[in-house]
C-alpha positions, 0 to 999 in steps of 0.5 A: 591455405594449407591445414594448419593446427594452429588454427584449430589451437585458437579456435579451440581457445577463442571458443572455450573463453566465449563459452566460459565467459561470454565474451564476444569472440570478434574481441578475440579472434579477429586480434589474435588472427592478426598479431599471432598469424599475420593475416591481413586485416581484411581478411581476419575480420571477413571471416571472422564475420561469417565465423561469428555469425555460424557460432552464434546461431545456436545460440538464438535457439537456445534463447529463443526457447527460454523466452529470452529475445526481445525481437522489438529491441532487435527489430530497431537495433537492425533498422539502424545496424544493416542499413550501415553495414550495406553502406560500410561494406560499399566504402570499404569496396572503394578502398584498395584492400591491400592498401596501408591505409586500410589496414591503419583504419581497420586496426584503428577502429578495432583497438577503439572497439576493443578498449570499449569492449574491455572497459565494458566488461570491467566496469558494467556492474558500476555502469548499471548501477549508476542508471538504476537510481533513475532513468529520465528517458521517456520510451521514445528517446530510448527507440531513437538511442536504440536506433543510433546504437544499431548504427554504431554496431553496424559499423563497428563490427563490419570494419572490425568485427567487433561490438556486438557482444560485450560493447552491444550488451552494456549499451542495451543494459543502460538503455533498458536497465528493467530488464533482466541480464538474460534477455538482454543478453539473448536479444543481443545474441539474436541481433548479432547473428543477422549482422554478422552474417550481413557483413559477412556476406558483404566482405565475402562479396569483396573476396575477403572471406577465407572459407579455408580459414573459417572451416578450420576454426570451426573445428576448434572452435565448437567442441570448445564453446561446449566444453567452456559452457560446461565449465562454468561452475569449475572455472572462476569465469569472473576472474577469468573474464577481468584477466582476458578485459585487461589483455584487450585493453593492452591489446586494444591500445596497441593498435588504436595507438600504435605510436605510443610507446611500451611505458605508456601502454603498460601505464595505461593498463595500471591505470585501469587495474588500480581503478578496477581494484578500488572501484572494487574495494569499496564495493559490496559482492556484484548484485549484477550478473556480468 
């Protein structure tokens, strides 16, 4: 693959809005390699894996330092999300790559990760909330739903590269609403970097990793995630975080149900923005960071 600026363009991009939100870069990139470059379904999310894995690395120094990792927490999640990667990546290596079929699994599954992923973001506050006035699981149910949790991520982010981020952090917060936001956060982080690289090596194994690609988004990709991190206190990243939701549930719709036509993809997107507006309209300011 030749050298191409355009790359770099989105690299750039995908790692300012990570850095500035927080937002998963899978739920970007991997979408944006499809519909704007028209790389194949394969090979987006196979060097999407490897290019999330790299990216995140950093960030379970800079956790782990400031005492934000639960490895309990990220022990069990791995138990349940390796295990199914392994046997995710063997089925995938069954199928032919290039097949349509493949292609309509993996934009299936992606635009369903990408609308819970959305939906996490818009609605996490009410979420958390709602498992603060009372939580009847007893330590052993929230091991086993940490377990299957795992399990669903390492199948979500090796077909589509998706989960681990906004979709992984929700979930931890239902499943530990005592613990605080930044923990979460860096034990999602620490569990994601293992996973990714995991399926990262397993699609590389399947010949779909462009490492050309991959260089080329990393030159974009880490002066933006500095430059974004840096501009938290410039940027209303709240607002900016709701935008970039509201896209993906379009885009998110777009290719779980490709078969939907424009007007019920855009009503859909109303749908969710009235209920975010109200939800948000009867609401005091957020006492939960999102």
């Amino acid at each position: 693959m030749s050298f191409e600026p355009g790359y770099v363009i989105a690299g750039f991009i995908v790692g300012w809005l990570v850095g500035l939100t927080g937002v998963g870069g899978g739920s970007l990139m991997t979408p944006i390699l499809l519909l704007f470059f028209n790389v194949k379904a394969a090979v987006a999310v196979g060097t999407d894996l490897l290019y999330a894995s790299i990216t995140k690395t950093a960030g379970i120094f800079a956790h782990g330092k400031l005492g934000n990792i639960d490895w309990r927490i990220v022990a069990t999640l791995a138990a349940g999300s390796v295990p199914v990667s392994f046997v995710t990546t063997l089925y995938l290596g069954e199928m032919d790559l290039a097949s349509g079929e493949l292609v309509d699994h993996i934009k299936f599954w992606l635009g369903i990760a990408l609308l819970f992923t959305s939906l996490s973001v818009l609605f996490r506050h009410e979420l958390v909330k709602s498992m603060h006035h009372e939580n009847r699981l007893s330590p052993r149910a929230v091991a086993v739903l940490t377990l299957v949790l795992g399990m669903v991520l390492g199948f979500l982010v090796t077909l589509t590269s998706v989960g681990a981020g906004a979709l992984g952090v929700t979930a931890l917060l239902l499943l530990y609403p005592k613990i605080h936001i930044n923990r979460i956060v860096g034990t999602d982080v620490a569990h994601a970097v293992p996973l990714t690289l995991v399926a990262g090596l397993g699609h590389a194994s399947l010949g779909t990793v462009d490492y050309s690609l991959l260089g080329t988004l990393l030159i974009g990709s880490i002066p933006g995630i500095w430059i974004g991190s840096h501009m938290t206190g410039v940027v209303g990243e709240h607002w900016v975080r709701n935008i970039l939701a509201l896209i993906l549930v379009y885009v998110g719709q777009k290719l779980a149900f490709p078969e939907l036509n424009q007007v019920l993809g855009v009503g859909l997107l109303l749908v969710v923005v009235a209920a975010k507006l109200v939800i948000d309209a009867r609401k005091p300011k957020l006492a939960v960071a999102e």
